[in-house]
C-alpha positions as CSV (number, residue, x, y, z in Angstrom):
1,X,13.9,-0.7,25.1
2,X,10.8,1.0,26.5
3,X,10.2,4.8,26.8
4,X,9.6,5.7,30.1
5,X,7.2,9.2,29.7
6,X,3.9,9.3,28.2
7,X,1.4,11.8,28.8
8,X,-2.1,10.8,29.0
9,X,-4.8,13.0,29.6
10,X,-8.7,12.6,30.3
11,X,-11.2,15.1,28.9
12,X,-13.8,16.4,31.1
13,X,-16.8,17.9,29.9
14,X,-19.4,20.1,32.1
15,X,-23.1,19.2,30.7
16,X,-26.7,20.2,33.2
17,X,-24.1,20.2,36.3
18,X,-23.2,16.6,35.6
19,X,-20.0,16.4,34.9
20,X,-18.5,13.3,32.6
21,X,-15.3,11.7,31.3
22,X,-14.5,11.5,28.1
23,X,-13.4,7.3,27.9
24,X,-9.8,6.7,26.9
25,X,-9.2,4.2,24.1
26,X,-7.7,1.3,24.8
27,X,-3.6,1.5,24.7
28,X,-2.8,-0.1,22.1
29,X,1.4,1.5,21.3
30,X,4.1,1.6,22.3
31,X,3.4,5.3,22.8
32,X,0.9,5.0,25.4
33,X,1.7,1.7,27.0
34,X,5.4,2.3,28.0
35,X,5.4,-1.4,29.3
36,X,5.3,-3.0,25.5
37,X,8.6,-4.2,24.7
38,X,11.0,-3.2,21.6
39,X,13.9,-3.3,20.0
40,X,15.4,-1.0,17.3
41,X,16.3,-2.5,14.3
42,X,19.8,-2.1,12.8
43,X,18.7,-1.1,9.5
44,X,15.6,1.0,8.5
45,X,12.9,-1.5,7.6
46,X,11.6,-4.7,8.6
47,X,9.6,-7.8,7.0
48,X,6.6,-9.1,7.8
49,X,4.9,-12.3,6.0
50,X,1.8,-13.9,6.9
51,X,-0.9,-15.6,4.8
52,X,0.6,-15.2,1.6
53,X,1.3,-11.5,1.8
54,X,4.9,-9.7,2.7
55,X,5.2,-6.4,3.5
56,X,8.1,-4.0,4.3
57,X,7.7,-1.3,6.8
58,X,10.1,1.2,6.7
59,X,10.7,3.9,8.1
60,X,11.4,7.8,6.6
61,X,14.9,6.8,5.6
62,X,16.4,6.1,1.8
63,X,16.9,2.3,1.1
64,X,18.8,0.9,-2.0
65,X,19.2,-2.5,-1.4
66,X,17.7,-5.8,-3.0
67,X,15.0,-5.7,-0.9
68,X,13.9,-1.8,-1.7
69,X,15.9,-1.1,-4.2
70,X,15.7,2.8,-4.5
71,X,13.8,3.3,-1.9
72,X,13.5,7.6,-1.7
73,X,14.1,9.2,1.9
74,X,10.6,10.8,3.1
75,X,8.2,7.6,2.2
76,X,7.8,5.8,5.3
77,X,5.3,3.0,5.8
78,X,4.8,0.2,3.9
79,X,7.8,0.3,0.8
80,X,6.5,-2.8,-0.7
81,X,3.2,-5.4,-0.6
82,X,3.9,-8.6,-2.0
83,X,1.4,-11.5,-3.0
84,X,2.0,-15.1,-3.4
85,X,-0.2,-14.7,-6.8
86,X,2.0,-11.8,-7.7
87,X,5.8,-11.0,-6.7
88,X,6.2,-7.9,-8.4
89,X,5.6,-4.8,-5.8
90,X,1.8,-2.8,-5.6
91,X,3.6,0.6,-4.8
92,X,6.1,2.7,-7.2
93,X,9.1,1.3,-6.0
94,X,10.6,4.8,-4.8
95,X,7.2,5.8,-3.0
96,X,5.5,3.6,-0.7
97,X,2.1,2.9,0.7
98,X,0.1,3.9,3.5
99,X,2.8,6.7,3.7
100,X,1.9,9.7,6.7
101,X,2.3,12.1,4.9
102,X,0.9,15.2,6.0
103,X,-0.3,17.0,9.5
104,X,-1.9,20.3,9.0
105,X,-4.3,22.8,10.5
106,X,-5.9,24.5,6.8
107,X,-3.4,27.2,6.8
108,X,-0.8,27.7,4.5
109,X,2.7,26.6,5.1
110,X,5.8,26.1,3.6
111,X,6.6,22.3,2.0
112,X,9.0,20.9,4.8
113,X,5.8,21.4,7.4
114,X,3.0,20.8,4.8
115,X,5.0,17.0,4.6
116,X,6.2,17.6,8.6
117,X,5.5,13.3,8.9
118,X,8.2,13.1,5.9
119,X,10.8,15.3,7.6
120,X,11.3,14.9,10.8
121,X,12.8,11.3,12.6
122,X,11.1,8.2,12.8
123,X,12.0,5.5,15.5
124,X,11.1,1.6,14.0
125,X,10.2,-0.5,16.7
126,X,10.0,-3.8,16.2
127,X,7.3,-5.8,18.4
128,X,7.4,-9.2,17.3
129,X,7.7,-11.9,14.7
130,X,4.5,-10.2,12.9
131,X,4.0,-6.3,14.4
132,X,5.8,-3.0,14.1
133,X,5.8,0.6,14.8
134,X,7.1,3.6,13.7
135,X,7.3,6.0,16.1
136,X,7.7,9.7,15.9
137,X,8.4,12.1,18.2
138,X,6.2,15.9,18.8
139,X,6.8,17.6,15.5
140,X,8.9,20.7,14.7
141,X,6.4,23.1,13.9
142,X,2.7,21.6,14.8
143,X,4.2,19.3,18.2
144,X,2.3,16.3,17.3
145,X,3.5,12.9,18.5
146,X,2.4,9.9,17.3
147,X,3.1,6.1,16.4
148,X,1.8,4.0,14.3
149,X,1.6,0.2,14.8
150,X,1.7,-1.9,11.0
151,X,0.1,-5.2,12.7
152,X,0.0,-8.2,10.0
153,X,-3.4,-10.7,10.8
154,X,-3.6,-14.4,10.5
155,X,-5.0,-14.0,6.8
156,X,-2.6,-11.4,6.1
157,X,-4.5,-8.3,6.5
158,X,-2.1,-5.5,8.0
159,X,-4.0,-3.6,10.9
160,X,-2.9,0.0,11.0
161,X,-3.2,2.0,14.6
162,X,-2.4,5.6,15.0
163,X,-2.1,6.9,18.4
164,X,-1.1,10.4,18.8
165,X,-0.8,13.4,21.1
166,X,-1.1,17.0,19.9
167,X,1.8,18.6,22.7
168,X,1.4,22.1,21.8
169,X,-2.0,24.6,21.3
170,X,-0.6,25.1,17.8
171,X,-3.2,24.0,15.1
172,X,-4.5,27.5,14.0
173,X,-8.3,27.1,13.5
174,X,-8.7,24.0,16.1
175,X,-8.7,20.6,14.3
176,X,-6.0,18.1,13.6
177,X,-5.3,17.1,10.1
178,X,-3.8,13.8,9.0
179,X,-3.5,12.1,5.2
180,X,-2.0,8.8,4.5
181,X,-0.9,8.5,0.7
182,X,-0.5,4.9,-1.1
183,X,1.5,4.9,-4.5
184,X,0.1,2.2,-6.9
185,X,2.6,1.4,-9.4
186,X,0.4,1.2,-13.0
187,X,-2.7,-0.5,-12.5
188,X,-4.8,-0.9,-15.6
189,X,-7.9,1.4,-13.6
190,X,-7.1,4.8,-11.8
191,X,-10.1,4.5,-9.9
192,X,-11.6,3.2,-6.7
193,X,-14.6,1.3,-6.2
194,X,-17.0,1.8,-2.8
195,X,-20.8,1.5,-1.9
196,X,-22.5,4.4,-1.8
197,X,-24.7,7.9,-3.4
198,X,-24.5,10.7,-5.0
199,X,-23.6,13.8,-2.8
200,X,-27.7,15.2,-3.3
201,X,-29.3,12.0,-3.6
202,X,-31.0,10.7,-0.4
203,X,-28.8,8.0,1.1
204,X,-28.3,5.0,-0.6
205,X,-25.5,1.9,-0.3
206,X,-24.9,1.3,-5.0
207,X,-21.6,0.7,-6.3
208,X,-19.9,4.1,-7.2
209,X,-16.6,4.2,-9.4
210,X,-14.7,7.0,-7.8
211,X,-13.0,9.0,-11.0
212,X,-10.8,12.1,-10.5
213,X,-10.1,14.1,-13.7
214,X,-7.1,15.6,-12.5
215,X,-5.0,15.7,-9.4
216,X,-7.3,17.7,-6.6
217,X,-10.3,17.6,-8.6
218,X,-13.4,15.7,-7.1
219,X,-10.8,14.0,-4.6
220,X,-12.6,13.4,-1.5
221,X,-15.2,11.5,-0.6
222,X,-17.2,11.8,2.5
223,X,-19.4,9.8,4.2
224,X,-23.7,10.0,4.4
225,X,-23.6,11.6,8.1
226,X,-20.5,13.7,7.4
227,X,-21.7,17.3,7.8
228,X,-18.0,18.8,9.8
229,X,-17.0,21.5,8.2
230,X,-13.2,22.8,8.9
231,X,-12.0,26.2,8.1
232,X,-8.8,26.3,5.5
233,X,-7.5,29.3,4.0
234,X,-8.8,30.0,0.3
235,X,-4.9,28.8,-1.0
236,X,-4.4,26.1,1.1
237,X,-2.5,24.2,-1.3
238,X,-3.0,20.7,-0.7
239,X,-6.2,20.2,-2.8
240,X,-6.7,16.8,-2.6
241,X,-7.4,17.4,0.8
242,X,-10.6,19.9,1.1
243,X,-12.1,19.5,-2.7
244,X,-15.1,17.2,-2.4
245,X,-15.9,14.6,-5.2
246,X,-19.9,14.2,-6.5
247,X,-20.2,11.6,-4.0
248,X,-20.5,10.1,-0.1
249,X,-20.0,7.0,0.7
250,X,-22.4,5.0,2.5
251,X,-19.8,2.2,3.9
252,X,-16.4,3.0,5.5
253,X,-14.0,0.8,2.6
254,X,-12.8,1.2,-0.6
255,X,-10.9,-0.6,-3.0
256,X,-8.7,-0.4,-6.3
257,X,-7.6,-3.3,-8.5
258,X,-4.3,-3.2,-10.0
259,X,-2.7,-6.5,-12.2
260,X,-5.3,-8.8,-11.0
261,X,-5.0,-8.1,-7.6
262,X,-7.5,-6.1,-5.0
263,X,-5.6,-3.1,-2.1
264,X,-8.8,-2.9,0.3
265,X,-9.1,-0.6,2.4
266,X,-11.7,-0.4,5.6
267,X,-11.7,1.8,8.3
268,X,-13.7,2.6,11.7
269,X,-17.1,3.9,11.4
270,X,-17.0,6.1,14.3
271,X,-13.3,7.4,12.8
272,X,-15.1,9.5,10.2
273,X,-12.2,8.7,8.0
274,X,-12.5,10.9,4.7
275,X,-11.6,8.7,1.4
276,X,-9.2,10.8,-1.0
277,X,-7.7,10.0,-4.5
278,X,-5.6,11.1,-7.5
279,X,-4.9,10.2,-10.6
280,X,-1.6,11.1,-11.2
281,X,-0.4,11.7,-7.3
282,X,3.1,8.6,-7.7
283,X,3.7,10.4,-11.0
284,X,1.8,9.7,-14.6
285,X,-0.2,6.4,-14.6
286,X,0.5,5.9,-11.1
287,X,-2.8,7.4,-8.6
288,X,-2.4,7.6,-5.1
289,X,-5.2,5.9,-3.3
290,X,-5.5,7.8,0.1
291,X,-7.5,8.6,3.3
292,X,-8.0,11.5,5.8
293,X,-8.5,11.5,9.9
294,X,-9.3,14.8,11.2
295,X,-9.6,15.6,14.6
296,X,-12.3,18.2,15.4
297,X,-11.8,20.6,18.3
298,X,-8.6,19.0,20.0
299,X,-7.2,19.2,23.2
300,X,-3.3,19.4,24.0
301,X,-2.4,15.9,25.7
302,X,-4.9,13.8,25.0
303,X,-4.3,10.6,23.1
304,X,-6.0,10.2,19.7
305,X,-6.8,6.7,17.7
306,X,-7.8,5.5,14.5
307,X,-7.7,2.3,13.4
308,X,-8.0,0.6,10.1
309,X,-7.1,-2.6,8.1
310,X,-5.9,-3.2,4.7
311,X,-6.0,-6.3,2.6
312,X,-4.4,-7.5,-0.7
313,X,-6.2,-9.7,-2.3
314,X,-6.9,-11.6,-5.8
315,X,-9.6,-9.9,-7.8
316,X,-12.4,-11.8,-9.2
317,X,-15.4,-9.3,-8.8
318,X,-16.9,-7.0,-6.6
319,X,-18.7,-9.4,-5.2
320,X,-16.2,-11.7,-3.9
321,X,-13.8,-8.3,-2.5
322,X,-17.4,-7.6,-0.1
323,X,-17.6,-11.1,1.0
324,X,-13.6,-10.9,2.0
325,X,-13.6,-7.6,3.7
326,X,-17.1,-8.3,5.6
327,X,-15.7,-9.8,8.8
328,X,-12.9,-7.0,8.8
329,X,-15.4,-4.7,8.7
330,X,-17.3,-5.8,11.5
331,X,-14.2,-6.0,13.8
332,X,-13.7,-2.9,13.4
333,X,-17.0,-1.7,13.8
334,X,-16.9,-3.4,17.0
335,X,-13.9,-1.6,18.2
């Protein structure tokens, strides 16, 4: 199955009478490469193992079976990560990881379009043996279409895509919004780990433990060369979303260690991608370790990307977790 319409559009930009194109990214979905061949699954997830790791994607649909048993409607993404070193799941069982869970614009909404990603249809599309997408077509309220392509590496890394395509002049002040939740289910530590400064320090790369009191309270962290500003209304009311922490970060990856094991996360430097966490956001004990891609001054029909990889890992030190991630770090820098 192959979808037969996709809109692609090229930016041009006027500059001293010469006039440029903005370059497209590479296609790298179904969503803009309509030649990529599918198929639907019968039921709403799929499994992917590779180097010691298993995964389940699934899409925004309940589950209760032995595989996800309990699975909630609304948590799409990865419902369980798995470990040859340990067999019980990362995520709270009900929630999932690497969830999209919100598109917004700063302005205040009701719930259902404040979580739009969680509400409105998902298509899984199975690639092959070790990739697959969920797509999702333009949004009720903002028109935003996008897929995202769960990719599982040689070592086991998953590689996470997003393409997307705003359809409608609908974001009220001008930027795209996007935050991707993950659920860990009781680690011993709330906190994440990442090299960086503090926010009025001159820039450094130190070890910073990232510590929230309370959920949407020093949440975000941003990174050295960060200076974008977005407007949001004064009651905007997801506050993990716009409340800075003490601290930028000087490399683009985090991580958290939970039962002896290490979720890494690393991202694209030219992405911008904003690090976010709670404390409490899976429910007491259980902190949501997130991230944030905005999209400054957008245009209607062009195709977005952001790509990032995450690994699971054992933990012996900090050390050994910089020596793992290092040559998935420069892939992606060279992306």
């Amino acid at each position: 199955m192959t979808r037969s319409l996709v809109w692609v559009s090229t930016a041009i930009c006027v500059a001293a009478g010469v006039v440029s194109f903005a370059a497209e990214p590479p296609k790298r979905t179904t969503l803009s490469d309509p030649s990529i061949h599918y198929r639907v699954p019968d039921q709403p997830y799929v499994v992917l193992e590779r180097g010691g790791v298993e995964a389940v994607v699934v899409d925004n649909r309940a589950v209760d079976d032995d595989v996800l048993p309990g699975h909630r409607a609304a948590y799409s993404g990865i419902a369980s990560l798995k470990h040859t070193k340990r067999r019980e799941n990362l995520f709270v069982p009900s929630y999932a990881g690497l969830n999209f869970e919100h598109i917004h614009d700063g302005t205040v909404q009701d719930r259902k379009t404040l979580f739009e990603p969680r509400n409105w249809p998902m298509e899984l599309r199975r690639i092959d043996e070790h990739t697959v997408e969920l797509y999702q077509g333009p949004t009720p309220h903002y028109g935003l279409e996008s897929c995202l392509r769960y990719g599982m590496l040689e070592d086991g890394t998953i590689q996470m895509t997003l393409e997307c395509i705003p359809r409608r002049r609908s974001f009220v002040n001008g930027y795209v919004g996007l935050f991707w939740a993950s659920y860990i289910h009781s680690p011993e530590s709330l906190d994440v780990h990442f090299k960086g400064h503090g926010a009025d320090e001159p820039p450094a790369s130190r070890w910073i433990r990232g510590v929230t009191p309370a959920h949407g309270v020093l949440s975000t962290h941003v990174a050295t060369d960060d200076d974008r500003t977005f407007a949001h209304d004064p009651k905007f009311p997801l506050t993990l979303v716009f409340n800075r922490s003490d601290y930028r970060y000087a490399e683009p990856w985090y991580y958290g260690v939970s039962h002896g094991m290490a979720l890494v996360f690393a991202f694209r430097p030219k992405d911008q991608v904003r690090m976010s966490q709670s404390p409490s956001g899976g429910g007491e004990g259980n902190p949501a370790w997130d991230f944030q891609y905005l999209i400054p001054d957008y245009e209607v029909g062009r195709r977005y990307q952001m790509v990032m990889r995450a690994m699971y890992v054992p933990y012996e030190s900090a050390e050994e977790i910089e020596a793992a991630v290092k040559p998935h770090r420069q892939a992606l820098t060279g992306e």
